[in-house]
C-alpha positions as CSV (number, residue, x, y, z in Angstrom):
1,X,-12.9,3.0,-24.2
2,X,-11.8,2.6,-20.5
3,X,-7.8,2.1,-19.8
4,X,-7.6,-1.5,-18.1
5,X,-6.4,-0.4,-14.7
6,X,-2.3,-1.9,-13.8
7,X,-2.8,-4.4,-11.0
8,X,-1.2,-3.0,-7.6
9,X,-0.4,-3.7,-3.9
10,X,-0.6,-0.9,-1.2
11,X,0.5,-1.5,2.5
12,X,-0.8,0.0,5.4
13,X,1.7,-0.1,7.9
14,X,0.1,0.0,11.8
15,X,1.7,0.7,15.3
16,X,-0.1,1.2,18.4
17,X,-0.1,5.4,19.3
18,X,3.2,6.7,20.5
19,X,2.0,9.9,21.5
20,X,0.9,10.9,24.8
21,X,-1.4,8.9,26.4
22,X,-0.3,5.9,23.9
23,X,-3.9,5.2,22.7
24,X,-4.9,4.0,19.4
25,X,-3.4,3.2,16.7
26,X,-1.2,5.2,14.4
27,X,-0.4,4.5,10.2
28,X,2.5,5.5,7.9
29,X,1.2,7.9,5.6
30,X,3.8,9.2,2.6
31,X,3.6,12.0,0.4
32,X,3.6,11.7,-3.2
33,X,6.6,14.2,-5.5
34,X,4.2,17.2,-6.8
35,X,6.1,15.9,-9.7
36,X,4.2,12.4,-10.0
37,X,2.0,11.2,-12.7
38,X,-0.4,10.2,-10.6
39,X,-2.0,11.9,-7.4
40,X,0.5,14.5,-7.0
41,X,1.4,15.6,-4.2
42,X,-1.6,13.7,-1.9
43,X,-0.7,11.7,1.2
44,X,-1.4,7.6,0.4
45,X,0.3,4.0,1.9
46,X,3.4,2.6,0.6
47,X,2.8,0.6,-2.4
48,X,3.3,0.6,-6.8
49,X,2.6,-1.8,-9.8
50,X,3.1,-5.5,-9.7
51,X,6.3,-6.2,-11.9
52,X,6.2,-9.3,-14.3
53,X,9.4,-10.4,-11.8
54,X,7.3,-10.6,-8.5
55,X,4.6,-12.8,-10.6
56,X,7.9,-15.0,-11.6
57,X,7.6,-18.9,-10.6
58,X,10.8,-18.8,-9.1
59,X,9.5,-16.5,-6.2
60,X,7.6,-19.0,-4.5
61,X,10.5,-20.7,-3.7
62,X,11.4,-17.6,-0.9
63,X,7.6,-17.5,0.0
64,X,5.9,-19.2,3.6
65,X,2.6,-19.7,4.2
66,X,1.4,-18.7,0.8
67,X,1.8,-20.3,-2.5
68,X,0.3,-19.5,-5.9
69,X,-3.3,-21.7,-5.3
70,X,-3.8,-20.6,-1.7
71,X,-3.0,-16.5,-3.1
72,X,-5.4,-17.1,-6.1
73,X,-8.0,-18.5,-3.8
74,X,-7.9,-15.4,-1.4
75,X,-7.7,-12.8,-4.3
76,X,-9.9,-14.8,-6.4
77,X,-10.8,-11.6,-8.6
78,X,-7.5,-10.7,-9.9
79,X,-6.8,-10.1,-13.9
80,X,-4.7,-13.8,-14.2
81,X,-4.4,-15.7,-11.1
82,X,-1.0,-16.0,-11.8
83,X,-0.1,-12.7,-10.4
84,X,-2.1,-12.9,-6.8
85,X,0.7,-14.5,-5.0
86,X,2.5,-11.3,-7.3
87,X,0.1,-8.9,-5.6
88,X,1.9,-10.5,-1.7
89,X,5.4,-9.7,-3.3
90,X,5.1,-6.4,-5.0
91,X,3.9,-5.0,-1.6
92,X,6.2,-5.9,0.4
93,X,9.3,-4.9,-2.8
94,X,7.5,-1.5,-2.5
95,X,7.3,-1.1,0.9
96,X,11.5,-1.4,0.8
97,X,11.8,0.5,-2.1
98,X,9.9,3.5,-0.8
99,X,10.0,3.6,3.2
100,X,13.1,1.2,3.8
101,X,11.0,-1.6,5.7
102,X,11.5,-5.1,4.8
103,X,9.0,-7.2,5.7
104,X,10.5,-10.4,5.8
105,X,11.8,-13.2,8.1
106,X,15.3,-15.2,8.9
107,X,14.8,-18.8,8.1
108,X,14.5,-19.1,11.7
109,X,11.1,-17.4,11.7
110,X,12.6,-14.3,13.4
111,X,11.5,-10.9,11.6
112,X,13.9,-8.9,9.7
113,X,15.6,-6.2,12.4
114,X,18.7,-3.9,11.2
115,X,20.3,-3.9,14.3
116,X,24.1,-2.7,13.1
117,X,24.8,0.3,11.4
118,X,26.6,-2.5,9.2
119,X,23.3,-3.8,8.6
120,X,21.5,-0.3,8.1
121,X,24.3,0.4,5.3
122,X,24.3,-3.0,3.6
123,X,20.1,-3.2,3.6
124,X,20.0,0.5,2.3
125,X,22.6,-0.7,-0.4
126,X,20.6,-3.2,-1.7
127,X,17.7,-0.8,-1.8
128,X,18.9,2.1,-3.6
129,X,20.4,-1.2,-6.0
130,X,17.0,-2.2,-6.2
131,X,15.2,1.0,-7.2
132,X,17.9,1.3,-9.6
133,X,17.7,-1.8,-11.4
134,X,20.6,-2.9,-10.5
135,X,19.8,-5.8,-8.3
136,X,16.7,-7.6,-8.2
137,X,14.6,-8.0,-5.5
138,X,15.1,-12.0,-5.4
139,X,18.7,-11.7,-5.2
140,X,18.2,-9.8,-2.1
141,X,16.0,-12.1,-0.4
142,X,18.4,-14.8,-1.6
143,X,22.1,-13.1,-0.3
144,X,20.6,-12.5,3.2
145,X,18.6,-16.2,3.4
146,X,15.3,-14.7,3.6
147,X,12.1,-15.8,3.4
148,X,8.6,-13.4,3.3
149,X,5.4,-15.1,5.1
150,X,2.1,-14.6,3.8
151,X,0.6,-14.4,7.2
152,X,3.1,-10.8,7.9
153,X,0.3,-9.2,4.9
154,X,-3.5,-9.3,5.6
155,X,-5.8,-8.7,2.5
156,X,-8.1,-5.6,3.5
157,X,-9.7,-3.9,0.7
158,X,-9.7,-3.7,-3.1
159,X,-9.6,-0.5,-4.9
160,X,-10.5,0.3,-8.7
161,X,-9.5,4.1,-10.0
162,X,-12.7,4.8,-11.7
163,X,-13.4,4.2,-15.4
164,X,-13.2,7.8,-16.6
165,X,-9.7,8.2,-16.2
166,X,-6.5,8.1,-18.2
167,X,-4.3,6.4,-15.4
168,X,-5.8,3.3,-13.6
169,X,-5.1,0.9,-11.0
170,X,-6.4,-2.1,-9.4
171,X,-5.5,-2.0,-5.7
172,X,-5.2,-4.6,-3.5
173,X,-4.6,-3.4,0.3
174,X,-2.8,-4.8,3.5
175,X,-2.4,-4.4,6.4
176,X,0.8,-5.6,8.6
177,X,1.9,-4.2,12.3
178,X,4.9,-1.9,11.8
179,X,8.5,-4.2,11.9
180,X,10.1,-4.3,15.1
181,X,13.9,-2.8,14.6
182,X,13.8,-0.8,11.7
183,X,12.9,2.5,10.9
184,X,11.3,4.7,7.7
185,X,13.3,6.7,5.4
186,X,11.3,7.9,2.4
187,X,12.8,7.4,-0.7
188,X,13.1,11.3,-1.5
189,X,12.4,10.9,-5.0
190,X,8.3,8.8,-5.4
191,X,7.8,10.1,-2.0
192,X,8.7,13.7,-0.3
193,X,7.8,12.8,3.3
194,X,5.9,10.7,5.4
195,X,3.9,10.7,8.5
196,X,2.9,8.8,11.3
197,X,-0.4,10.2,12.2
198,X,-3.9,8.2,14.3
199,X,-7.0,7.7,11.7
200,X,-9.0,10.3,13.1
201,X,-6.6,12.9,13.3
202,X,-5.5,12.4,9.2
203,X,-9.0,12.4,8.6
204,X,-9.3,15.8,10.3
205,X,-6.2,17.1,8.7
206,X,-7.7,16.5,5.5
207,X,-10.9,18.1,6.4
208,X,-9.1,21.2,7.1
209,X,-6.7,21.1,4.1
210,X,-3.6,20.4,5.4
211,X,-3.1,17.2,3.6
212,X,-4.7,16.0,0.3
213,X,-6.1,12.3,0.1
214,X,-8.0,10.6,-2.2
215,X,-10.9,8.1,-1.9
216,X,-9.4,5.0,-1.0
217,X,-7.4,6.3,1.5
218,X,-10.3,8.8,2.9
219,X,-12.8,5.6,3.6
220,X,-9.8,3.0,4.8
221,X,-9.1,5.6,7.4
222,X,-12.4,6.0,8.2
223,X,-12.5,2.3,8.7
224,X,-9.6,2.3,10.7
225,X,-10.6,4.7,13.0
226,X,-13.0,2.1,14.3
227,X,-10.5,0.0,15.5
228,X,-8.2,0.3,18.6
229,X,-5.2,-1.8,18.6
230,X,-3.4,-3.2,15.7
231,X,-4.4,-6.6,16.9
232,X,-7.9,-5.6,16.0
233,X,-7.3,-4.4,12.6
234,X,-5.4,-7.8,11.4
235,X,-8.2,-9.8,13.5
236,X,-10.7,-7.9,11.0
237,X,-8.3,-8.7,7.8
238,X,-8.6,-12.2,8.6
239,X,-12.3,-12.4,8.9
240,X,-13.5,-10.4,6.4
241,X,-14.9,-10.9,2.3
242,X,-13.7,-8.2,0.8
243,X,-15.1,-7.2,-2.5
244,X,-13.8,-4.8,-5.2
245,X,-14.9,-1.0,-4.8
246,X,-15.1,0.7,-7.8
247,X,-16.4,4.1,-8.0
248,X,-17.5,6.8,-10.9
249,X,-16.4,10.5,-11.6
250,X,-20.0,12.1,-12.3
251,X,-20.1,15.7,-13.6
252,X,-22.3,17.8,-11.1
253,X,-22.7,21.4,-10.9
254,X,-19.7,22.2,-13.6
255,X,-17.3,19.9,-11.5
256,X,-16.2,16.3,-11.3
257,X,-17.2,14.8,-8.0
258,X,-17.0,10.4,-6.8
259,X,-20.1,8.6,-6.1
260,X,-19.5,5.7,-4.3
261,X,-21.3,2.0,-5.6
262,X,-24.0,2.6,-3.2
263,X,-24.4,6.1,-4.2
264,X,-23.0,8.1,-1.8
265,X,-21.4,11.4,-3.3
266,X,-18.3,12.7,-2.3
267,X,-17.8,16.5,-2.8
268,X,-16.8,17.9,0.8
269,X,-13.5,18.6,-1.5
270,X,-13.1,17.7,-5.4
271,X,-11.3,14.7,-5.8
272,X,-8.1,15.4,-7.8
273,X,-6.5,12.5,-9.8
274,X,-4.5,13.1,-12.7
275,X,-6.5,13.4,-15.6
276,X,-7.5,16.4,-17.7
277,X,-9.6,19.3,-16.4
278,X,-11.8,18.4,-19.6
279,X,-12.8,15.3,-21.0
280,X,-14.1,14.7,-24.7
């Protein structure tokens, strides 16, 4: 019997390229602990499990631009369409729990900018009281007089781990241009490192082996190396239907490779995900 996959958010976090030249676009890549249950040490975008506290009715109350019936209409798939204005939430909780960004706004529609090292210290108090437990993330949002817009996350793609596996997830993907006025700090504990690296050139770091990446993250960069401006890539998010992938692990030649919906294979380099080297 397959494990129902957890509902998810990920967040790709864009900025245009800051190396030389200053073409392109670059995204926030972070590197799972080696220690991790699931893909362990492979390179993915900021994200983790809806809570039952970012579905609760009480957070629409902080939310703009979004409520629970427009949410349920743009992820009209989800499990209960309770938790698609969750899915909005959760990413941008993880996001602050594991980079540091907080993707939210002043009630005056300003973004969220840490500007003091008063306001670097009490932010990153609140965050290690959030990964804690200590603090939830509503309180947060409610002692600063925040508010998150649902226009700062663009739905882009929708993820399924495949069936065969004993750890699943149902991933919803967005896409927001990189906050003004903060800065990333992985967590050190979920995440190892992190990386600000073009589409193109992750994809060819993983085609030598210098970084591990899984499927979802393999063909969004490959999508995104289409694109050259951030303005593009939410221009795209706004326009598009997205429909759920989910692929298959198919046993070929003594090993485990993905084949895509439309059949496409993928065996340049096995897949790893966290699941037993043999299967009953």
């Amino acid at each position: 019997m397959a494990v129902i996959p957890s509902d998810a958010a990920t967040v790709m976090l864009l900025r245009p390229c800051q190396g030389e030249g200053g073409k392109g676009i670059e995204v926030l890549l972070v590197l799972r602990n080696r220690k991790s249950s699931f893909v362990p040490g492979y390179y993915v975008f900021p994200g983790g499990k809806i809570d039952q506290e970012d579905c609760e009715p009480g957070m629409e109350r902080f939310c703009r631009g979004i409520d629970r019936q427009k949410a349920a209409s743009i992820l009209h798939d989800m499990s209960h369409p309770d938790k698609a204005l969750g899915a909005w939430i959760a990413g941008i909780r993880e996001t602050f729990e594991e980079v540091g960004l907080l993707i939210a706004r002043r009630k005056d529609g300003s973004s969220v900018a840490f500007e003091t090292d008063g306001d670097r210290r009490r932010f990153e108090h609140y965050r290690q009281a959030l990964i804690q437990g200590e603090m939830k993330f509503s309180s947060i949002l409610e002692a600063e007089d925040l508010v998150l817009h649902g226009e700062d996350l663009h739905y882009f793609s929708h993820w399924i781990t495949p069936e065969q596996l004993p750890l699943r997830y149902d991933v919803r993907f967005f896409a927001t241009p990189f906050p003004d006025g903060q800065s990333v700090s992985h967590d050190g504990v979920e995440l190892t490192n992190h990386v600000w690296l073009g589409p193109a050139e992750a994809l060819k770091n993983y085609e030598t082996g210098e970084i591990g990446m899984v499927l979802p993250q393999i063909m969004t960069l490959q999508e995104l190396s289409r694109f050259k401006t951030v303005e593009e890539v939410i221009l795209s998010a706004q326009k598009r239907h997205v429909q759920a992938t989910l692929t298959r692990m198919v046993q070929m030649d003594d090993k485990y490779v993905e084949v895509m919906p439309d059949g496409t294979v993928f065996h340049h380099r096995p897949p790893v995900y966290s699941w037993p080297d043999k299967q009953d």
